[in-house]
DRENPA-245690 format. One record per residue (C-alpha): residue in one letter; residue number from 1; x, y, z negated. Coordinates in pm, 1 decimal. Layout:
# DRENPA-245690
+------+-----+----------+----------+----------+
: type : seq :       xx :       yy :       zz :
+------+-----+----------+----------+----------+
:    a : NUM :        X :        Y :        Z :
...
+------+-----+----------+----------+----------+
END
This chain:
# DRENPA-245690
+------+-----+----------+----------+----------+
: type : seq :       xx :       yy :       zz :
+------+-----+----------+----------+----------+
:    x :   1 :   1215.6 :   8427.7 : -10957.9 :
:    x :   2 :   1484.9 :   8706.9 : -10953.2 :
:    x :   3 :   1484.3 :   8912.1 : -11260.1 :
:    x :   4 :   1744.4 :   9227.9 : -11342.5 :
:    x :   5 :   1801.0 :   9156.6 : -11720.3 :
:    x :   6 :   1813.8 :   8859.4 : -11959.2 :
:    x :   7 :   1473.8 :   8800.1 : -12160.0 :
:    x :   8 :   1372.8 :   8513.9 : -12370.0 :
:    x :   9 :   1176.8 :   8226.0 : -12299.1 :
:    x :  10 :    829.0 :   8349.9 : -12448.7 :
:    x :  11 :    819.9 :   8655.9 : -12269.1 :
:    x :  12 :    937.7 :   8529.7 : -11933.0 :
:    x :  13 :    666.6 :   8259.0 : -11906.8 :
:    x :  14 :    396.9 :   8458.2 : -11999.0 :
:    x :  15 :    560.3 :   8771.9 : -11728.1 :
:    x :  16 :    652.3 :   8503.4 : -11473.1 :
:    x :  17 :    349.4 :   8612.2 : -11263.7 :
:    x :  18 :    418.1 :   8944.1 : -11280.1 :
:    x :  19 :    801.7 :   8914.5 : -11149.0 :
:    x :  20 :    653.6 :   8793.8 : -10842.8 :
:    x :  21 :    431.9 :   9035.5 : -10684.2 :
:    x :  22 :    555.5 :   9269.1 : -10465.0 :
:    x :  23 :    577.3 :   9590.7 : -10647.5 :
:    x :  24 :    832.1 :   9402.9 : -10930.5 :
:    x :  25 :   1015.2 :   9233.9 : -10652.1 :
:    x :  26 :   1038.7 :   9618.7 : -10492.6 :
:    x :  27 :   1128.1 :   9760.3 : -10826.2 :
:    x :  28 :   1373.9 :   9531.6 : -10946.0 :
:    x :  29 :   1568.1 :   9609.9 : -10642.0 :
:    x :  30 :   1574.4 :   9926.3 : -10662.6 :
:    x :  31 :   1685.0 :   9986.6 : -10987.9 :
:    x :  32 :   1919.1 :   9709.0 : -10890.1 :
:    x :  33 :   2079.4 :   9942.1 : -10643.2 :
:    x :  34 :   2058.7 :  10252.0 : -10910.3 :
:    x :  35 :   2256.7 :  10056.1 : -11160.7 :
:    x :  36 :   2514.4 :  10019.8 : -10861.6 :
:    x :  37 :   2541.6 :  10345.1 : -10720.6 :
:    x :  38 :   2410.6 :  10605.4 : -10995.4 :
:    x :  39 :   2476.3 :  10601.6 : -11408.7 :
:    x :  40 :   2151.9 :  10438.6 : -11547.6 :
:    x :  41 :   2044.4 :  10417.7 : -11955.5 :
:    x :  42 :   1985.1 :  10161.8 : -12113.9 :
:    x :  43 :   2279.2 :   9926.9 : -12004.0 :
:    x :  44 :   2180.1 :   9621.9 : -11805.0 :
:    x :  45 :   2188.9 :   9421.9 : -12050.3 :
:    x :  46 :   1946.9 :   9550.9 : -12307.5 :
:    x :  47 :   1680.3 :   9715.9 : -12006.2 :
:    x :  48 :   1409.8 :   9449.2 : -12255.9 :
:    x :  49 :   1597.5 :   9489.3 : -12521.4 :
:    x :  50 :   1263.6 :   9536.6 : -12753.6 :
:    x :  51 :   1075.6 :   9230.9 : -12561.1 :
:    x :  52 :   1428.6 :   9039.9 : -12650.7 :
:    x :  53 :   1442.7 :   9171.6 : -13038.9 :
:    x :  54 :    990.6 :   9087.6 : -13086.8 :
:    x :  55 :    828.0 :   8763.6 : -12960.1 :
:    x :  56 :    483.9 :   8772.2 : -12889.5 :
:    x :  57 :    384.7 :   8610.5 : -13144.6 :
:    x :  58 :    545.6 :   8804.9 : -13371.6 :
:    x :  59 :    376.5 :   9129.4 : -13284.2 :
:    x :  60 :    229.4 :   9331.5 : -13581.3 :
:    x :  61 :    231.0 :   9685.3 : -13427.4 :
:    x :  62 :    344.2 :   9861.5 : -13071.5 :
:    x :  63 :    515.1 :  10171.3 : -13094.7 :
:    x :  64 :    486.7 :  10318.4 : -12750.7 :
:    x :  65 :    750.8 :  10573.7 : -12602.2 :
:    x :  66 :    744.1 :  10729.4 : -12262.0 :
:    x :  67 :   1136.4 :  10681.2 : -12113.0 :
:    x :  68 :   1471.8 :  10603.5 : -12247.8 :
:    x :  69 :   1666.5 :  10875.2 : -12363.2 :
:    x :  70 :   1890.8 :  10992.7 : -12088.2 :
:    x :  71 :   2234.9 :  11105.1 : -12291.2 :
:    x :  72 :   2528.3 :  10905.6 : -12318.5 :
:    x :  73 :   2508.8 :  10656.5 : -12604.9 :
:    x :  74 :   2126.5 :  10694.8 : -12677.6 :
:    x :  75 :   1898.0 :  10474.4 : -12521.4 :
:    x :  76 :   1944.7 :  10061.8 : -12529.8 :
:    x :  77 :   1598.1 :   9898.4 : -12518.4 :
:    x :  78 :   1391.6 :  10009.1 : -12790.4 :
:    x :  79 :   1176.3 :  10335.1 : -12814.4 :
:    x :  80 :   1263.2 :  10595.9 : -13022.1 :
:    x :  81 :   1594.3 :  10456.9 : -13162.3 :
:    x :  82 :   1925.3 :  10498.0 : -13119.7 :
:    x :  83 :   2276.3 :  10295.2 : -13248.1 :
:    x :  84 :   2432.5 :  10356.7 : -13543.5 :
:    x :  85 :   2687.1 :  10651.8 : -13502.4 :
:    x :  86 :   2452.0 :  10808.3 : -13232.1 :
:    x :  87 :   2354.3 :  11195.3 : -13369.8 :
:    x :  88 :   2019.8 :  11156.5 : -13450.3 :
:    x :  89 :   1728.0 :  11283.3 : -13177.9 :
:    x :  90 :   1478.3 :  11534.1 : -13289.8 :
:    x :  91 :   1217.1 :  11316.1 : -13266.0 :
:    x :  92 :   1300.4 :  11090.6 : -13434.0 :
:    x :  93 :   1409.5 :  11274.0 : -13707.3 :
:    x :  94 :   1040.3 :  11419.5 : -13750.6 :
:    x :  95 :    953.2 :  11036.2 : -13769.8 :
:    x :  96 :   1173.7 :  10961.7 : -14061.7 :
:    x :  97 :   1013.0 :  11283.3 : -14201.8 :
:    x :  98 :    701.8 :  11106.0 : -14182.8 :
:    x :  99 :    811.5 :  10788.0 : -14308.6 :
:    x : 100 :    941.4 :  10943.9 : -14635.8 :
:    x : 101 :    657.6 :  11137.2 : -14688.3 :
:    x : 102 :    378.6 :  10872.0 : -14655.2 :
:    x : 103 :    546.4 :  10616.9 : -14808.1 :
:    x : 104 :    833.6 :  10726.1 : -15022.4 :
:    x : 105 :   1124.9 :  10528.0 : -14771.3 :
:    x : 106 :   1441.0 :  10715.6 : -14819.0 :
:    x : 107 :   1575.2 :  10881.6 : -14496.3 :
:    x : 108 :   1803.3 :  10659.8 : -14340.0 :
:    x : 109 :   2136.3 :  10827.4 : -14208.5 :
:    x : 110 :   2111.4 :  10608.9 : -13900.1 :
:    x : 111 :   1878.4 :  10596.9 : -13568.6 :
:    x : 112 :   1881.6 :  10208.1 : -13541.8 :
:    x : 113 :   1545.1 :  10090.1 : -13552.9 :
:    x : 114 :   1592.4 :   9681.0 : -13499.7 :
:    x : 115 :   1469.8 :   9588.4 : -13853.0 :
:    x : 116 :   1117.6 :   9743.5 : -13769.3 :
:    x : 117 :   1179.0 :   9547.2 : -13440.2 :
:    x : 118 :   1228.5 :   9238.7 : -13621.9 :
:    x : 119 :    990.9 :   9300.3 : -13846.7 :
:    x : 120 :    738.7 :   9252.3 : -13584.1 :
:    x : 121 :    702.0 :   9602.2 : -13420.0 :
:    x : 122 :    705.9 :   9649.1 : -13038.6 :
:    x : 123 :    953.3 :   9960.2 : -12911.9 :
:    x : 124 :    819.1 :   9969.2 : -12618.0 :
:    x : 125 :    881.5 :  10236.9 : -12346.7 :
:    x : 126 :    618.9 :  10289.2 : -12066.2 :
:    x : 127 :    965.4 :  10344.7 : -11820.9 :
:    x : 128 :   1175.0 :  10121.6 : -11890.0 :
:    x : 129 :   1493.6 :  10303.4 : -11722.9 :
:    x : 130 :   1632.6 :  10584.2 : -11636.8 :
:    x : 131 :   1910.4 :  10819.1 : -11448.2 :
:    x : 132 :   2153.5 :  11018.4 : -11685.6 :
:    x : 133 :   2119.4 :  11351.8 : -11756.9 :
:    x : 134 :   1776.6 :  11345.7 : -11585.5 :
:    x : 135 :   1491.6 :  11267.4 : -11823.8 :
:    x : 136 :   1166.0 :  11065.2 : -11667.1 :
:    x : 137 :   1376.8 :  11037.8 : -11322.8 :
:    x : 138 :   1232.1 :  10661.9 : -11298.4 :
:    x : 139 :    887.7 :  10753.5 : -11355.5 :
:    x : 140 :    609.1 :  10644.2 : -11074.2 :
:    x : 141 :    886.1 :  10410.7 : -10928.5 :
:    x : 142 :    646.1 :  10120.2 : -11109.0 :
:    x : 143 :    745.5 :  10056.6 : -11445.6 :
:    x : 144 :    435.3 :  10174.7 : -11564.8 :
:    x : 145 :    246.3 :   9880.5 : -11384.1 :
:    x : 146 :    432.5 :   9644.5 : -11563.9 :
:    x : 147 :    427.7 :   9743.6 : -11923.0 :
:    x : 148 :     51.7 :   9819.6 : -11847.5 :
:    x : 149 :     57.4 :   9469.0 : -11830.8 :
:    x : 150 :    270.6 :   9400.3 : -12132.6 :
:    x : 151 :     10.0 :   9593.1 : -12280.0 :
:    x : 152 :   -268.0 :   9445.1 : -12138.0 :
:    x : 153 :    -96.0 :   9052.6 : -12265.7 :
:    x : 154 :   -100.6 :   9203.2 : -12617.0 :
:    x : 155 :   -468.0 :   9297.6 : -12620.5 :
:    x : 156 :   -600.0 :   8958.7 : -12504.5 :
:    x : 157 :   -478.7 :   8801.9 : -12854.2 :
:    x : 158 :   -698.7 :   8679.3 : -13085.5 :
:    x : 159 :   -439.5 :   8821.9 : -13374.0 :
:    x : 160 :   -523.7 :   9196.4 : -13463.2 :
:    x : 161 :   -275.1 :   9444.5 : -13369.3 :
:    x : 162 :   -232.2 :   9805.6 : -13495.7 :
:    x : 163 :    -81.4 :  10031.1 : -13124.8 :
:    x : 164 :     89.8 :  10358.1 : -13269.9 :
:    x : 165 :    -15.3 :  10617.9 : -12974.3 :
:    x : 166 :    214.2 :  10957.3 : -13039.3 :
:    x : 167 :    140.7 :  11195.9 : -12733.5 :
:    x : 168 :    -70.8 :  11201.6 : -12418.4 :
:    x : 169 :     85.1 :  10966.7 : -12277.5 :
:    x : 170 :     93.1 :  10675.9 : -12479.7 :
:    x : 171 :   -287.5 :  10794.9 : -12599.1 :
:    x : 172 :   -349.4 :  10736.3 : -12206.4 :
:    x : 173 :   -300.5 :  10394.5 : -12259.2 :
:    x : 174 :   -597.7 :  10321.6 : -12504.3 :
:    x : 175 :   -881.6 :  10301.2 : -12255.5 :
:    x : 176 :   -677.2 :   9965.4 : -12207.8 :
:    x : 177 :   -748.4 :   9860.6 : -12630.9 :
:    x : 178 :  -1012.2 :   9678.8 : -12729.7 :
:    x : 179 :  -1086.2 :   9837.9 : -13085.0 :
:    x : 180 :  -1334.7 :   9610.5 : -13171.5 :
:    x : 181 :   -997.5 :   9397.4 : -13213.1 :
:    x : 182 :   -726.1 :   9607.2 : -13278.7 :
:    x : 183 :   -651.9 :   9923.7 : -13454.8 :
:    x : 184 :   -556.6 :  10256.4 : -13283.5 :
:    x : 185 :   -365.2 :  10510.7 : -13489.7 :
:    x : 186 :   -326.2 :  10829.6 : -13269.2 :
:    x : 187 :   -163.5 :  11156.8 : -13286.8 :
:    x : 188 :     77.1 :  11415.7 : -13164.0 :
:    x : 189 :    428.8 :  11313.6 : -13055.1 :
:    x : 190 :    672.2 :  11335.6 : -13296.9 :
:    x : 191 :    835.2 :  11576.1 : -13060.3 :
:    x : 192 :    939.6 :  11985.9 : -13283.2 :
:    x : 193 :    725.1 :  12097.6 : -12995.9 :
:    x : 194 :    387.7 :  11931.9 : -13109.9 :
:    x : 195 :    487.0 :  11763.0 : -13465.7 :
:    x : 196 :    361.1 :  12058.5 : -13683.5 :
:    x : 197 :     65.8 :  12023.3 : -13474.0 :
:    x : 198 :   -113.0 :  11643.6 : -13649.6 :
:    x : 199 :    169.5 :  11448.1 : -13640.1 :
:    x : 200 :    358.1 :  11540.4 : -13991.8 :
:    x : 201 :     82.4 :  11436.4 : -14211.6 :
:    x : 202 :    -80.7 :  11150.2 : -13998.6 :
:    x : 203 :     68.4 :  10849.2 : -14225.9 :
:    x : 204 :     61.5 :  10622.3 : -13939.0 :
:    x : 205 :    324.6 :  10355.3 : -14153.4 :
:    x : 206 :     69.0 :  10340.0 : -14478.2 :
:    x : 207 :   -226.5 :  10324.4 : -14253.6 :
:    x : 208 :   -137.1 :  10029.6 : -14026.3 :
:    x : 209 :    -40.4 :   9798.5 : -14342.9 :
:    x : 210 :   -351.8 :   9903.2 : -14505.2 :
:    x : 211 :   -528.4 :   9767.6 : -14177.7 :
:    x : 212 :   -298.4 :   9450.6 : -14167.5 :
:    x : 213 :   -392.5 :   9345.4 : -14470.9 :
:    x : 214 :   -730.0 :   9395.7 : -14456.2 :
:    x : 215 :   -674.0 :   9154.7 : -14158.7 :
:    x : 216 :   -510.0 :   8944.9 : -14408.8 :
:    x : 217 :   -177.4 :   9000.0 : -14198.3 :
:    x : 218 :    115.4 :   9059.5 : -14396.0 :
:    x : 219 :    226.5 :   9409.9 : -14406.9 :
:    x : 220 :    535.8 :   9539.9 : -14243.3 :
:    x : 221 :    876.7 :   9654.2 : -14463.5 :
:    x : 222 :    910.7 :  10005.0 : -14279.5 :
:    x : 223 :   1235.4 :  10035.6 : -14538.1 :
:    x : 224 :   1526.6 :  10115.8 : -14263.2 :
:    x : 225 :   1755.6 :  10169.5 : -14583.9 :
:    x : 226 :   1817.7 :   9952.1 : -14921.7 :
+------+-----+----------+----------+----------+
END
């Protein structure tokens, strides 16, 4: 089994399957061949960066993004955030917004999202790479079939688990969720485009602890900041 990145033990075994059908062995080397010839985000080395940073087991919520940012320094592995010293992205800016006003969490002054990762929330993107300068250039190569069945892994646990859908695309995904089982908080993308239309106001942090610990799960620290 040939894979392009390093991931851990967990999520290889229960993937190992999926490495070996044609369209990953088809995808892997073409992206292969991209991080060769072209600039591609995120680096090698963090392309499962999220799947590397929260075990299966550990899973709590799914965030789901769409594909990596595509400007120098932004994207490495985990939706949404960005390293320390990186200028904010508008997005994500709206979603500390959101975090401070539904549940008081001072505004970080940093885009680095690993705690929440750690704290058992899935960044996943639905591409998982991309060309510079060129945003969704790696959609329909087949990324999409494979975190589809990330996805599809998650909702055959028994443990409840809350999927944070912002935009169409993510929302696509929940014909996929069985919500008998899990909980599906949906809205808007935190995009300035659309936020001002649901998703400022939707208090997706307060409302997936509430349903955690209903489900006697423990709830997540969303605190990015001491």
């Amino acid at each position: 089994m040939s894979i392009i990145a390093p991931l851990n033990d967990q999520w290889l075994e229960l993937l190992k399957d999926e490495f070996e059908k044609d369209y990953m062995k088809t995808l892997t080397a073409r992206i292969e061949a991209l991080y060769e010839d072209t600039v591609v985000y995120p680096p090698r080395e963090q392309l499962f960066h999220a799947l590397n940073l929260t075990s299966f087991d550990s899973i709590k919520a799914v965030i789901l993004g769409q594909d990596p940012y595509h400007g120098p320094n932004q994207a490495y592995g985990l939706s949404f955030s960005v390293k320390e010293g990186v200028r904010l992205p508008p997005s994500l800016r709206n979603i500390y917004k959101e975090l401070e006003s539904d549940i008081g969490c001072s505004i970080p002054k940093n885009g680095e999202l690993d705690k929440w990762a750690r704290e058992g929330v899935l960044l996943l993107n639905t591409v998982l790479t991309v060309e510079a300068g060129k945003a969704a250039a790696h959609q329909k190569f087949g990324w999409e079939k494979f975190t589809d069945q990330i996805i599809s892994l998650i909702n055959e646990r028994n443990e409840p688990v809350v999927f944070i859908l912002w935009g169409k695309q993510a929302i696509d995904k929940k014909k996929m969720i069985d919500t008998t089982k899990h909980y599906v908080l949906e809205s808007v993308h935190p995009s300035p485009l659309s936020a001002h239309r649901g998703f400022f106001g939707s208090k997706p942090f307060s409302q997936t602890n509430q349903f955690l610990q209903e489900k006697g799960i423990a709830p997540i620290d969303w605190r990015l900041t001491e």
